[in-house]
GUFILUM-204963 format. One record per residue: residue number from 1; residue in one letter; x, y, z of N, C-alpha, C, O in turn. Coordinates in steps of 0.2 Angstrom, whole numbers, always signed. Example, Ala and Ser with C-alpha at 12.3 -4.5 7.8 and 13.67 -1.06 7.14 Angstrom:
<atoms>
[atom 1; 'a'; [+66; -28; +39]; [+62; -22; +39]; [+66; -16; +39]; [+71; -17; +42]];
[atom 2; 's'; [+64; -11; +35]; [+68; -5; +36]; [+64; +0; +39]; [+67; +6; +40]];
</atoms>
This chain:
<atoms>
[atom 1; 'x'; [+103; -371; -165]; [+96; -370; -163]; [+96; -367; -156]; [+92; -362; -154]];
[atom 2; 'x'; [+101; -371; -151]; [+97; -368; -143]; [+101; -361; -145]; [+97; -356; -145]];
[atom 3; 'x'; [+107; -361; -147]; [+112; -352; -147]; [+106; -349; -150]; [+105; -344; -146]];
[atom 4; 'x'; [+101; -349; -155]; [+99; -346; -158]; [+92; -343; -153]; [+88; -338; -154]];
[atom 5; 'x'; [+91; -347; -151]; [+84; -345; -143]; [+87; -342; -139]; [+84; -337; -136]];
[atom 6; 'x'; [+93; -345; -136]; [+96; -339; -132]; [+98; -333; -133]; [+100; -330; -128]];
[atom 7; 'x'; [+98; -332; -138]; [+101; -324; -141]; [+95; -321; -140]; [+94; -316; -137]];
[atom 8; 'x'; [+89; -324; -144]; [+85; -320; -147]; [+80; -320; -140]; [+76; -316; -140]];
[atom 9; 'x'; [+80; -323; -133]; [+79; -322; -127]; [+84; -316; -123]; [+82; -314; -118]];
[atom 10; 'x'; [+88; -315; -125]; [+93; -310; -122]; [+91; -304; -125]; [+90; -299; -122]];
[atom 11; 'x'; [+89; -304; -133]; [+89; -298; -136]; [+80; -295; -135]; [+80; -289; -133]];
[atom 12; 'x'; [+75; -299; -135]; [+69; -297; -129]; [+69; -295; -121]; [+65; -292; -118]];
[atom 13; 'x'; [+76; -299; -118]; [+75; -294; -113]; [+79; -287; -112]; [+77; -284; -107]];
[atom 14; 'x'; [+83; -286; -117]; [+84; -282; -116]; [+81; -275; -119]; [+81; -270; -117]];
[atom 15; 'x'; [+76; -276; -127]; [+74; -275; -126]; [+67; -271; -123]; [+64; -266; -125]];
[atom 16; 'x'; [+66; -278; -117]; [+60; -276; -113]; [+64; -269; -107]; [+61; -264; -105]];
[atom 17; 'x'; [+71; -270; -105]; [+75; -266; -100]; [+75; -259; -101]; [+73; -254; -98]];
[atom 18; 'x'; [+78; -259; -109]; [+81; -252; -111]; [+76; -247; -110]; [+79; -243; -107]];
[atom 19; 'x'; [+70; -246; -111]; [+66; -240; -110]; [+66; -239; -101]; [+66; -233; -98]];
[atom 20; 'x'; [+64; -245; -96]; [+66; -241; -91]; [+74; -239; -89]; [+74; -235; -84]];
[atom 21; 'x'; [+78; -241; -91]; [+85; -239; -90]; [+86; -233; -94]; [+90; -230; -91]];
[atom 22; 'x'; [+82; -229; -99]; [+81; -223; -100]; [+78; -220; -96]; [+81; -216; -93]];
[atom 23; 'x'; [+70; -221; -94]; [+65; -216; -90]; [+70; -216; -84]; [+72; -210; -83]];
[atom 24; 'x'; [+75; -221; -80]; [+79; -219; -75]; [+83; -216; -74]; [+83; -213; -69]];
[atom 25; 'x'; [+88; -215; -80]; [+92; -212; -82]; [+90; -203; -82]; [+94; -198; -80]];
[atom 26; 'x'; [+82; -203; -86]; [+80; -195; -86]; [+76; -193; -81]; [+74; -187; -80]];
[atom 27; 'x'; [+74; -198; -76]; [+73; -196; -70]; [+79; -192; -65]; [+79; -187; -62]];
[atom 28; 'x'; [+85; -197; -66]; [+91; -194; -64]; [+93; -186; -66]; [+94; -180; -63]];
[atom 29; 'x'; [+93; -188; -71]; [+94; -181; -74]; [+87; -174; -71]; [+89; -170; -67]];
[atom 30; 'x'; [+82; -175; -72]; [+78; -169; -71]; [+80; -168; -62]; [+81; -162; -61]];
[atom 31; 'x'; [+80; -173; -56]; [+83; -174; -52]; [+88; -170; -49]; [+88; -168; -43]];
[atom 32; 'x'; [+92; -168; -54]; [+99; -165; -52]; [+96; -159; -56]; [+96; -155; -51]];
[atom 33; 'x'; [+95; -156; -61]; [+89; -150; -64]; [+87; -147; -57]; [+88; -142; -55]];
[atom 34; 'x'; [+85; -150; -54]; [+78; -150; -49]; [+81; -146; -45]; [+80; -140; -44]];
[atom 35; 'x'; [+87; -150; -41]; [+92; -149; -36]; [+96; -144; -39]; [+98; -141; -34]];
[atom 36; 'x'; [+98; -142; -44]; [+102; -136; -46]; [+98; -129; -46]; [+101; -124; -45]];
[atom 37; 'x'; [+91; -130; -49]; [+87; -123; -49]; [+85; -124; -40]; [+83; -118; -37]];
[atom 38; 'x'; [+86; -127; -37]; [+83; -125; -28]; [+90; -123; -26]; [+90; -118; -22]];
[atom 39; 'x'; [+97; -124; -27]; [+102; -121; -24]; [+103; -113; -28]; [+105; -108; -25]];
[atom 40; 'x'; [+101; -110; -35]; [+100; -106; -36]; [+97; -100; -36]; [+97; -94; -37]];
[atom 41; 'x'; [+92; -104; -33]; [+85; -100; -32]; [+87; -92; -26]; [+91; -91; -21]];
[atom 42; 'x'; [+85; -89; -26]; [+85; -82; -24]; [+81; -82; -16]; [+75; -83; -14]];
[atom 43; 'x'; [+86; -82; -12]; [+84; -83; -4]; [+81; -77; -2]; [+84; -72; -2]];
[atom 44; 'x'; [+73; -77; +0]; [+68; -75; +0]; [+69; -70; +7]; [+70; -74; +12]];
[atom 45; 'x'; [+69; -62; +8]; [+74; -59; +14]; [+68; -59; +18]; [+62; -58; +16]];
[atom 46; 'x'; [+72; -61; +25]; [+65; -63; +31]; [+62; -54; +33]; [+57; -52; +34]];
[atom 47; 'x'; [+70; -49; +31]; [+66; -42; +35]; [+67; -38; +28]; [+72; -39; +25]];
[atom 48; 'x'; [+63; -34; +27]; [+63; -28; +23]; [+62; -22; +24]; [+56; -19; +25]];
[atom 49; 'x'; [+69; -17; +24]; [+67; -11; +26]; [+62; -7; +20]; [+63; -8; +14]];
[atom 50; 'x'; [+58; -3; +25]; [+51; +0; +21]; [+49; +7; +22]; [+45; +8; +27]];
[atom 51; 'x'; [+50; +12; +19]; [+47; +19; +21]; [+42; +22; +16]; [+41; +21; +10]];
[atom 52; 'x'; [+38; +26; +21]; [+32; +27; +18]; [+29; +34; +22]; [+30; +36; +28]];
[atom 53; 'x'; [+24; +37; +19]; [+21; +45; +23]; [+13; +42; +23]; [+12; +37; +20]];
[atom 54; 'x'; [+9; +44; +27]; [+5; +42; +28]; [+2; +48; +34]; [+5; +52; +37]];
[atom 55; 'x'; [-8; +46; +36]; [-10; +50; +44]; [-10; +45; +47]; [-13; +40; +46]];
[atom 56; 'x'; [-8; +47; +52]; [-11; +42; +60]; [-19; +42; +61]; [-21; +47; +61]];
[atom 57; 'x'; [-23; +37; +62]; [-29; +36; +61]; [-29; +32; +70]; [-34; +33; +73]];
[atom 58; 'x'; [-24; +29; +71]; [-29; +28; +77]; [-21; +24; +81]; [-16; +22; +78]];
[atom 59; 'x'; [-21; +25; +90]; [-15; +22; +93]; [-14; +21; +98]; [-16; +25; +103]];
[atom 60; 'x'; [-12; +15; +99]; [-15; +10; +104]; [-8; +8; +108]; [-5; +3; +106]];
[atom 61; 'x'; [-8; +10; +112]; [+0; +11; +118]; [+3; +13; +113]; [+2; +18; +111]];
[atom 62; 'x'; [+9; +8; +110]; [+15; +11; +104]; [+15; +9; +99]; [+19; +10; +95]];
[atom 63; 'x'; [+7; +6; +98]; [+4; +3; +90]; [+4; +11; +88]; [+4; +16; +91]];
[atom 64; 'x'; [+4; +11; +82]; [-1; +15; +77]; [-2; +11; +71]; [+1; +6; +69]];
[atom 65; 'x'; [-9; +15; +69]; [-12; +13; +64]; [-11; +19; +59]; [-13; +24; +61]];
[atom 66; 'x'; [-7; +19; +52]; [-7; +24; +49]; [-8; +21; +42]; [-6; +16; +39]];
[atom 67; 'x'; [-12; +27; +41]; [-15; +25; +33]; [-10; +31; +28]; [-10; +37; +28]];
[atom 68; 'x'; [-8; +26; +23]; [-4; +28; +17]; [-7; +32; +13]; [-11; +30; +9]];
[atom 69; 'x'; [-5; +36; +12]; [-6; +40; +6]; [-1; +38; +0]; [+4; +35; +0]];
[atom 70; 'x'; [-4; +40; -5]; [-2; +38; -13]; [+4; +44; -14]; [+4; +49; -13]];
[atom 71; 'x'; [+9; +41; -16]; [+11; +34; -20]; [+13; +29; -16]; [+14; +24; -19]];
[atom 72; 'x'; [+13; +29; -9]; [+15; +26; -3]; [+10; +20; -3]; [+12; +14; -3]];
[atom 73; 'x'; [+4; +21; -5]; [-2; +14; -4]; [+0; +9; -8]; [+2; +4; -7]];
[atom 74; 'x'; [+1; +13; -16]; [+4; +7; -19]; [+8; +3; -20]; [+8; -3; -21]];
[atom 75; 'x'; [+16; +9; -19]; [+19; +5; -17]; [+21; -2; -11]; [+24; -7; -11]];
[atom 76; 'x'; [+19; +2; -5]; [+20; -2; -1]; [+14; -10; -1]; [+15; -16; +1]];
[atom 77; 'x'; [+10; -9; -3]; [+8; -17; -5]; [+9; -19; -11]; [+7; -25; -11]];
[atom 78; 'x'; [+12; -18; -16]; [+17; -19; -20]; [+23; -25; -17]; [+24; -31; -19]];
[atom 79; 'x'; [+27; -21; -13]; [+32; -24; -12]; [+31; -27; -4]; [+36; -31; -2]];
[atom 80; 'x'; [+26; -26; +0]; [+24; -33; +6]; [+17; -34; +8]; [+16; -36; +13]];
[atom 81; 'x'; [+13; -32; +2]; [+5; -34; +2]; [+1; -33; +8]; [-3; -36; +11]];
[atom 82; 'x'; [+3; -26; +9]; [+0; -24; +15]; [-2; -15; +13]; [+2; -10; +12]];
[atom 83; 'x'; [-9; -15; +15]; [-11; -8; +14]; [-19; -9; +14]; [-22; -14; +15]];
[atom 84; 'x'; [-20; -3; +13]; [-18; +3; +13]; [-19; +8; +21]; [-19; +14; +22]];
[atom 85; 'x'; [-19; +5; +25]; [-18; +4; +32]; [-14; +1; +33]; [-15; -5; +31]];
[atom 86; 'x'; [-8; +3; +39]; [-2; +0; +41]; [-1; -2; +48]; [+2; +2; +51]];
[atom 87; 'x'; [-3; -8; +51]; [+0; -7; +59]; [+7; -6; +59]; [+10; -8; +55]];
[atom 88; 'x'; [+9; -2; +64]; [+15; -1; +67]; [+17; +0; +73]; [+13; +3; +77]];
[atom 89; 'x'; [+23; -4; +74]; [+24; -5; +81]; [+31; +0; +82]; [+37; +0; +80]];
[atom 90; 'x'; [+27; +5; +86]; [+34; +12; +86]; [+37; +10; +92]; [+39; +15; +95]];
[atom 91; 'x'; [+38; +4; +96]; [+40; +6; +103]; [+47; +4; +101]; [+49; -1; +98]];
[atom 92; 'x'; [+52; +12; +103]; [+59; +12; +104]; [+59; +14; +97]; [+64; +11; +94]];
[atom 93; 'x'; [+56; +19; +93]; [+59; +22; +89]; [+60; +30; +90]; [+58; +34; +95]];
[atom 94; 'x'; [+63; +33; +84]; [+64; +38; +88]; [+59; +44; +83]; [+58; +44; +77]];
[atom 95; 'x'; [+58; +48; +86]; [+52; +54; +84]; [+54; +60; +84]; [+56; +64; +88]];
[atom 96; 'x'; [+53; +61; +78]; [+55; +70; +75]; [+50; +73; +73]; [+44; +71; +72]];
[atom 97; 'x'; [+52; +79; +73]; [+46; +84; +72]; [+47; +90; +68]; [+51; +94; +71]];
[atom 98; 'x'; [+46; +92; +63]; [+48; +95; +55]; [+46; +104; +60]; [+41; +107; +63]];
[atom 99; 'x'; [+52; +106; +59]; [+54; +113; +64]; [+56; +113; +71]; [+57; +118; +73]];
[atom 100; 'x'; [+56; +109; +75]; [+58; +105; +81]; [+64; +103; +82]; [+68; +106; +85]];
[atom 101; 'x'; [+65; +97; +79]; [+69; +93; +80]; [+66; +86; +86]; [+60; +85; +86]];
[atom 102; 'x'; [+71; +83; +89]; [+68; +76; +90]; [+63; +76; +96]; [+66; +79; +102]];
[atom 103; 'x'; [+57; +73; +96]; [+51; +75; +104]; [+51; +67; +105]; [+54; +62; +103]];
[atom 104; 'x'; [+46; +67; +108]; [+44; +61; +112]; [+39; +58; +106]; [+38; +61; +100]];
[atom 105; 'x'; [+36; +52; +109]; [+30; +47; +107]; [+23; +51; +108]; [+19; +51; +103]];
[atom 106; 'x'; [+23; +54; +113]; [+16; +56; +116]; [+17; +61; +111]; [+11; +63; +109]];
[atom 107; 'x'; [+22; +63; +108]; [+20; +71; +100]; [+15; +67; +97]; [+10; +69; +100]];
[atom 108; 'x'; [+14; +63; +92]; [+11; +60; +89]; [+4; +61; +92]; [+3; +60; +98]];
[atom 109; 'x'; [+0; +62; +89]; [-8; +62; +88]; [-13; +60; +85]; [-11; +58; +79]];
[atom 110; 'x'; [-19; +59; +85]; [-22; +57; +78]; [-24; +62; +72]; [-27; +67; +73]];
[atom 111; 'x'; [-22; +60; +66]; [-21; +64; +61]; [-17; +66; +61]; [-17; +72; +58]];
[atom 112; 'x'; [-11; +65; +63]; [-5; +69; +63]; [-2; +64; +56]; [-2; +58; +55]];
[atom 113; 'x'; [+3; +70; +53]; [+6; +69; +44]; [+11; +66; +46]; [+14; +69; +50]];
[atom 114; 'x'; [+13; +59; +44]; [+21; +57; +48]; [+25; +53; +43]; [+22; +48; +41]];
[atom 115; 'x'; [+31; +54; +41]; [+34; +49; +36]; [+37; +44; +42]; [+39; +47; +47]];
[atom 116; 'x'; [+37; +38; +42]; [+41; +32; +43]; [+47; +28; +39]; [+47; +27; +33]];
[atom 117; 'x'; [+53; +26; +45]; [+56; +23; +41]; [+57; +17; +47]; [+59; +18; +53]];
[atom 118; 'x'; [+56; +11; +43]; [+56; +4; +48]; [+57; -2; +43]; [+57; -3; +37]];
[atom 119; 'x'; [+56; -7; +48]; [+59; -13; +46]; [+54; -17; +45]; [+52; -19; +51]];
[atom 120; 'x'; [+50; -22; +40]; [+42; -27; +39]; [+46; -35; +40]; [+50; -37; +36]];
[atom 121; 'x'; [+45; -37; +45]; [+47; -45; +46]; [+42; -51; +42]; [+38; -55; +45]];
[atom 122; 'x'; [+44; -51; +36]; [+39; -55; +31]; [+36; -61; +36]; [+30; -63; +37]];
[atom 123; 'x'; [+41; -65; +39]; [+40; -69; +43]; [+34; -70; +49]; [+31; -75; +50]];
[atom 124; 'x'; [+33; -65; +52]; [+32; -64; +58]; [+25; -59; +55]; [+20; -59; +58]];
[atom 125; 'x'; [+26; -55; +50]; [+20; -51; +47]; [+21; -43; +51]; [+16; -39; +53]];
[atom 126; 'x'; [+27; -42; +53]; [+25; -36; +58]; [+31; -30; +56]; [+37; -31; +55]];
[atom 127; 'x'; [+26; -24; +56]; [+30; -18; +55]; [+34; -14; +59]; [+31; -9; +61]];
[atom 128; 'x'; [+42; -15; +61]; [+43; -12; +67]; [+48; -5; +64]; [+54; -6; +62]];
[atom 129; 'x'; [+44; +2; +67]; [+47; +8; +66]; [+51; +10; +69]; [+50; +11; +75]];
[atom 130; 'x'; [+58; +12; +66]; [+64; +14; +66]; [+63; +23; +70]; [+63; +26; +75]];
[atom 131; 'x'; [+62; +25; +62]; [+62; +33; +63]; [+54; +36; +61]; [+51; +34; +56]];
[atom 132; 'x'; [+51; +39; +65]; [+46; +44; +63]; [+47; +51; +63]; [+49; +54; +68]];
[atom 133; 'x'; [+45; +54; +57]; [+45; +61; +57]; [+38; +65; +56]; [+35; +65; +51]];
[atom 134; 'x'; [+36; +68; +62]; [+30; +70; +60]; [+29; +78; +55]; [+30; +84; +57]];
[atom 135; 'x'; [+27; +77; +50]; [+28; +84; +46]; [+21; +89; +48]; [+16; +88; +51]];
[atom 136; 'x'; [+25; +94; +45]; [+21; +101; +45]; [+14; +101; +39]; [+8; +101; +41]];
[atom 137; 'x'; [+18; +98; +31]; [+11; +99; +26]; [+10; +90; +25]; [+13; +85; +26]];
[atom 138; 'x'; [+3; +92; +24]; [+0; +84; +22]; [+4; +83; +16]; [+5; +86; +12]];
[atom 139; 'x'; [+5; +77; +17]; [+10; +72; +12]; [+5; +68; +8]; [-1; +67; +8]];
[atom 140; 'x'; [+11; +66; +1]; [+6; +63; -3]; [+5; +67; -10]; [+7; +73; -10]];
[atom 141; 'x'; [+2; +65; -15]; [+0; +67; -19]; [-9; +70; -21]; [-14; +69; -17]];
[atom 142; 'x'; [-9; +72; -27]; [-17; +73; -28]; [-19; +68; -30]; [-15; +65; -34]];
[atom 143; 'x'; [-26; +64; -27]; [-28; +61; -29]; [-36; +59; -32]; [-39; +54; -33]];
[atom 144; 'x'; [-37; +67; -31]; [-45; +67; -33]; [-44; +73; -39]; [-39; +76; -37]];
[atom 145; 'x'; [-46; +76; -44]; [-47; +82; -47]; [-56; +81; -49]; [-57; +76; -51]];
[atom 146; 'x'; [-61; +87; -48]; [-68; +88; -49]; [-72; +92; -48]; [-69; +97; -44]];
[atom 147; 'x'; [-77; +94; -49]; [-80; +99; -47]; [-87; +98; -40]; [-92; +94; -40]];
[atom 148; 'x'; [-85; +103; -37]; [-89; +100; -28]; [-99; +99; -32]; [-102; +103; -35]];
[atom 149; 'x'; [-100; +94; -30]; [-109; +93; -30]; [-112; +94; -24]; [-118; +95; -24]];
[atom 150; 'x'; [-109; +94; -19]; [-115; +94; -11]; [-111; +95; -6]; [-105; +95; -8]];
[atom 151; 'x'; [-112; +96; -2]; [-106; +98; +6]; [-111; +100; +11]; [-116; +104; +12]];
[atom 152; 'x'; [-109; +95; +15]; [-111; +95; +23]; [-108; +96; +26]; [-102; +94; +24]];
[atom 153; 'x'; [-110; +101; +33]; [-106; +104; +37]; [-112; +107; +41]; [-115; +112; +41]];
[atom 154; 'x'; [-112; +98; +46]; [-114; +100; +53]; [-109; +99; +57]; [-103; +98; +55]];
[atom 155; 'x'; [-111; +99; +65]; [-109; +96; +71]; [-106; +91; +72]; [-101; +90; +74]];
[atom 156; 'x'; [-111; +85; +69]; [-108; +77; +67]; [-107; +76; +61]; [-106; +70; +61]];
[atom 157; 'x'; [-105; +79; +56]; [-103; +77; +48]; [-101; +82; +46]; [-104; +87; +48]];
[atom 158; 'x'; [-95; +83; +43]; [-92; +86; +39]; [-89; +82; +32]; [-83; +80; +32]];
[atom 159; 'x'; [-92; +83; +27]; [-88; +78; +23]; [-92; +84; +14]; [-96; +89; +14]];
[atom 160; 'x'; [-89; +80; +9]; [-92; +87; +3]; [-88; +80; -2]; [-83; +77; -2]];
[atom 161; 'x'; [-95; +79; -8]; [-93; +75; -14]; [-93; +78; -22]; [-96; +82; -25]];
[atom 162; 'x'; [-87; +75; -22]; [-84; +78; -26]; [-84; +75; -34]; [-81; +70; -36]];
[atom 163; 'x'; [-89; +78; -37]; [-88; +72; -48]; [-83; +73; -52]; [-81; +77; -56]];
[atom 164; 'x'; [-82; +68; -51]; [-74; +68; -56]; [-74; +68; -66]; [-79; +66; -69]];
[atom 165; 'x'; [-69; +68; -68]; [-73; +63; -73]; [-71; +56; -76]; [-67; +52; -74]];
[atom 166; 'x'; [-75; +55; -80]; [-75; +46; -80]; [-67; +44; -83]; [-65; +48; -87]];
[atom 167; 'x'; [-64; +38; -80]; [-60; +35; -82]; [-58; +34; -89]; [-62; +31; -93]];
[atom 168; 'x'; [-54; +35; -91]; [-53; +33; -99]; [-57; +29; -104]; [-52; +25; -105]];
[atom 169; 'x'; [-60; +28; -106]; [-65; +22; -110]; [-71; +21; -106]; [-74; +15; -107]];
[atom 170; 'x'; [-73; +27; -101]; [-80; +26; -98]; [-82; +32; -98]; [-80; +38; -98]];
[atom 171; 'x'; [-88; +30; -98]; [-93; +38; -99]; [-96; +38; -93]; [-102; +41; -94]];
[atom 172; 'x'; [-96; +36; -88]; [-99; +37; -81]; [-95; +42; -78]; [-89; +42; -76]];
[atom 173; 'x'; [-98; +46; -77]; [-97; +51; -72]; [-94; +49; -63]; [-96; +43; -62]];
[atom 174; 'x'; [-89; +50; -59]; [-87; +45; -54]; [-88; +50; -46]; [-84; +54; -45]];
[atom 175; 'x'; [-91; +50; -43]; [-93; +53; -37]; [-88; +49; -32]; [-88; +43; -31]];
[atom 176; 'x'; [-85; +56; -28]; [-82; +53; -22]; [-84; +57; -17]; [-84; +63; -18]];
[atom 177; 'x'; [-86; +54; -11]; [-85; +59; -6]; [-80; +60; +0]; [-78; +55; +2]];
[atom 178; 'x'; [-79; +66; +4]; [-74; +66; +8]; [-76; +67; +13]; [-81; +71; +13]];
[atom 179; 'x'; [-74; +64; +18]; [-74; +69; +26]; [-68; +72; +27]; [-62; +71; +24]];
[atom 180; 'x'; [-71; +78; +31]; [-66; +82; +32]; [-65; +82; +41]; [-70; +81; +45]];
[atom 181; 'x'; [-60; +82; +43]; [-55; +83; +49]; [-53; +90; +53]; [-53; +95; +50]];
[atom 182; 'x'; [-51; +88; +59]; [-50; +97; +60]; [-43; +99; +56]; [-41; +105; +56]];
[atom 183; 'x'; [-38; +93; +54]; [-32; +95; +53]; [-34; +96; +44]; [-29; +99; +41]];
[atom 184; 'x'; [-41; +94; +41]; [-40; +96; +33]; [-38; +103; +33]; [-41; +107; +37]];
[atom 185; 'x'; [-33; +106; +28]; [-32; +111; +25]; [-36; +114; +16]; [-35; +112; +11]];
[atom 186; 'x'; [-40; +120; +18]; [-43; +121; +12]; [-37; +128; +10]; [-34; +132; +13]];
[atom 187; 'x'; [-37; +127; +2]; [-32; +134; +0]; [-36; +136; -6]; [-40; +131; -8]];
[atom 188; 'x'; [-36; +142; -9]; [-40; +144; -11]; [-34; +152; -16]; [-31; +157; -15]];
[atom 189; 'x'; [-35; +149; -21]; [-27; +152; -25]; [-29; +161; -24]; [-35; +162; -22]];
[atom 190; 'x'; [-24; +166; -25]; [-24; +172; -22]; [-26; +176; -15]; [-25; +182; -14]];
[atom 191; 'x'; [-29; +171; -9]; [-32; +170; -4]; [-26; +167; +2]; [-22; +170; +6]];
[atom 192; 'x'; [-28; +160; +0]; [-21; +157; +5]; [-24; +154; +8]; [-28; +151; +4]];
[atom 193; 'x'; [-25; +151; +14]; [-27; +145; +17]; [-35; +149; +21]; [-35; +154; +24]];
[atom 194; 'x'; [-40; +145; +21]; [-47; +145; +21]; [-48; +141; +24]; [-45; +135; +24]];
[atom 195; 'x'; [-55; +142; +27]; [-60; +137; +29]; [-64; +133; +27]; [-66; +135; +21]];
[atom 196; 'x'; [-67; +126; +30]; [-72; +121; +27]; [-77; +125; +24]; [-79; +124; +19]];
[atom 197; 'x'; [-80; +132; +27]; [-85; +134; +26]; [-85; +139; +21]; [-90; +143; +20]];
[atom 198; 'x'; [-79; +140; +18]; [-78; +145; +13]; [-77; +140; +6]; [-76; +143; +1]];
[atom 199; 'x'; [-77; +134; +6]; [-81; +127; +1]; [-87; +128; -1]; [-92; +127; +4]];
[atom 200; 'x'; [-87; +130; -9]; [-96; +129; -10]; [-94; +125; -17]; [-89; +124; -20]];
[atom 201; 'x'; [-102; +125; -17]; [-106; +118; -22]; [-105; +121; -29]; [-109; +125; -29]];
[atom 202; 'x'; [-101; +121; -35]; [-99; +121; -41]; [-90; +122; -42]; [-87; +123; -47]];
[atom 203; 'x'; [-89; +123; -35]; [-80; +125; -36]; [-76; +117; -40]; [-78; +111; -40]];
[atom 204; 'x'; [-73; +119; -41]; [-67; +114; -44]; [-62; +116; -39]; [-61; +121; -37]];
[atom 205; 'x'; [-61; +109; -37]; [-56; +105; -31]; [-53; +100; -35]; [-56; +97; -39]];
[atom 206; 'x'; [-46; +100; -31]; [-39; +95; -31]; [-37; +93; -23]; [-35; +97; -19]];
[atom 207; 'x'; [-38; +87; -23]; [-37; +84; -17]; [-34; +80; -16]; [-34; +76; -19]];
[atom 208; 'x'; [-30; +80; -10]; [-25; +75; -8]; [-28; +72; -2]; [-31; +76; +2]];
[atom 209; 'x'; [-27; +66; -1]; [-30; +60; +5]; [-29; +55; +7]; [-23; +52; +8]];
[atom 210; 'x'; [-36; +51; +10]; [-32; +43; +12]; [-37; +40; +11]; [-43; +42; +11]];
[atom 211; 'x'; [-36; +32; +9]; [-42; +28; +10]; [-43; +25; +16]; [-37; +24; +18]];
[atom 212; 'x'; [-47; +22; +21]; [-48; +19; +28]; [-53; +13; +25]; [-59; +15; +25]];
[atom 213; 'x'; [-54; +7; +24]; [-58; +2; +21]; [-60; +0; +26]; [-57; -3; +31]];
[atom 214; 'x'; [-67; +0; +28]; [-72; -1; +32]; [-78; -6; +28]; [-83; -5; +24]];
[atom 215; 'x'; [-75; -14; +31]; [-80; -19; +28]; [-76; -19; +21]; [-70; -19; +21]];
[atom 216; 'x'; [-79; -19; +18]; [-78; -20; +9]; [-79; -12; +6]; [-81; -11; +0]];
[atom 217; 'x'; [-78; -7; +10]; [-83; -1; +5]; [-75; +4; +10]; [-73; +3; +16]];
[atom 218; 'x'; [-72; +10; +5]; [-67; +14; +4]; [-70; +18; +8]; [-76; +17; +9]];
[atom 219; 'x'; [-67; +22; +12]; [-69; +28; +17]; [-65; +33; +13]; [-60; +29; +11]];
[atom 220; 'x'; [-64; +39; +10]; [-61; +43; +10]; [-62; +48; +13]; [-68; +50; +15]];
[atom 221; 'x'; [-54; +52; +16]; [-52; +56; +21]; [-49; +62; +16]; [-45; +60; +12]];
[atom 222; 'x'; [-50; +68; +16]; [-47; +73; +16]; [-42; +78; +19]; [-44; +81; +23]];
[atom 223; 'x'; [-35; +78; +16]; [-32; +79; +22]; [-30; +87; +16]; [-28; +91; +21]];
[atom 224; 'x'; [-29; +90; +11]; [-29; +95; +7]; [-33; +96; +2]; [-33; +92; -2]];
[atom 225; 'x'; [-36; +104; +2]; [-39; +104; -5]; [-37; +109; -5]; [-35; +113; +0]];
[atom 226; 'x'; [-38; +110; -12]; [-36; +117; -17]; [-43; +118; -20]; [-46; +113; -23]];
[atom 227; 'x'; [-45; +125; -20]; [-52; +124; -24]; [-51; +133; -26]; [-49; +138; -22]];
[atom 228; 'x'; [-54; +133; -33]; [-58; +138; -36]; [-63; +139; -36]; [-66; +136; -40]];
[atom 229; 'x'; [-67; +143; -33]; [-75; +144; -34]; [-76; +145; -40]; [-72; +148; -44]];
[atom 230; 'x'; [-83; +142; -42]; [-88; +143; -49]; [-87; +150; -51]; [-85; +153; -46]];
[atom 231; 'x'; [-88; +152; -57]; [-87; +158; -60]; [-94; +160; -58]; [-96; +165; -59]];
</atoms>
């Protein structure tokens, strides 16, 4: 009788054990899972080289500010979450000039067309530029097509909005307007390259440009149009 309470005392303790000597067991196990996906994991690089075209909008000793043009905006915040304005820090890079060859820092101006090629320290958040090339034609692709609805063209304003048509699966009409700069280029097919003031209100224009985000609301810049006057 006692062998038979001590069995049946040993066989409840054990078991009350076994279930935590399992959960320990797959604690163990997910543990070293755990530790095997962290030694495999893909080492995250502190610098990444990044080139991109863009205008100089503003420069402050050897900062610049250059805002990306497309496909350059999307990509580069794609791959380091920064746009569509780029600080850059050019000191001790070197500066070329498209028909030139290589000039100084003071080349550089604002609105000047310039491809970059540099290095972004995810760590640190800073863009430090290797190589700049300041180009002849505005860089970038088209990123407006429409036909002109209004244009100003005073002393303090220069800018002309442009109706596109509605996005795919929408029927709103989409209005964008542009400023124009002393470096925009208007072209005008059979002609050749024209002035802001040879733009009138019903032409169909293709535009290439930039965004400047001021507050929460898009600035767009015009840096080329092509335009047909209305028939």
């Amino acid at each position: 009788m006692r062998k038979l309470i001590v069995l049946l005392l040993v066989v409840g303790l054990v078991a009350t054990l076994l279930p935590g000597f399992a959960y320990a067991k797959n604690q163990e196990k997910q543990q070293v899972k755990l530790q095997a996906q962290e030694k495999n994991k893909p080492e995250l690089k502190a610098e990444i080289r990044v080139a991109f075209k863009g205008v100089v909008v503003k420069i402050s000793g050897k900062i610049l500010d250059v805002a990306l043009v497309e496909p350059f905006a999307k990509n580069v915040a794609k791959r380091i979450g920064v746009g569509p304005v780029l600080n850059v820090n050019a000191d001790g890079a070197q500066v070329f000039k498209a028909g030139v060859g290589k000039v100084e820092f003071k080349d550089i101006i604002i609105d000047a067309w310039v491809m970059v090629n540099g290095i972004y320290d995810t760590t640190k958040k800073v863009f430090t530029a290797k190589i700049i090339r300041i180009l002849q034609r505005p860089p970038g692709r088209i990123i407006a097509v429409g036909i002109v609805k209004s244009i100003i063209n005073t002393p303090t304003e220069k800018s002309f909005t442009l109706e596109m048509k509605p996005k795919k699966g929408d029927t709103t009409t989409v209005l964008r307007t542009f400023k124009v700069t002393p470096k925009t280029i208007f072209q005008k097919p059979g002609v050749g390259q024209v002035g802001f003031g040879d733009l009138t209100v019903g032409a169909h224009a293709a535009v290439k440009g930039y965004a400047v985000k001021v507050g929460n609301v898009d600035v767009y810049y015009a840096t080329f149009v092509a335009f047909k006057p209305a028939p």
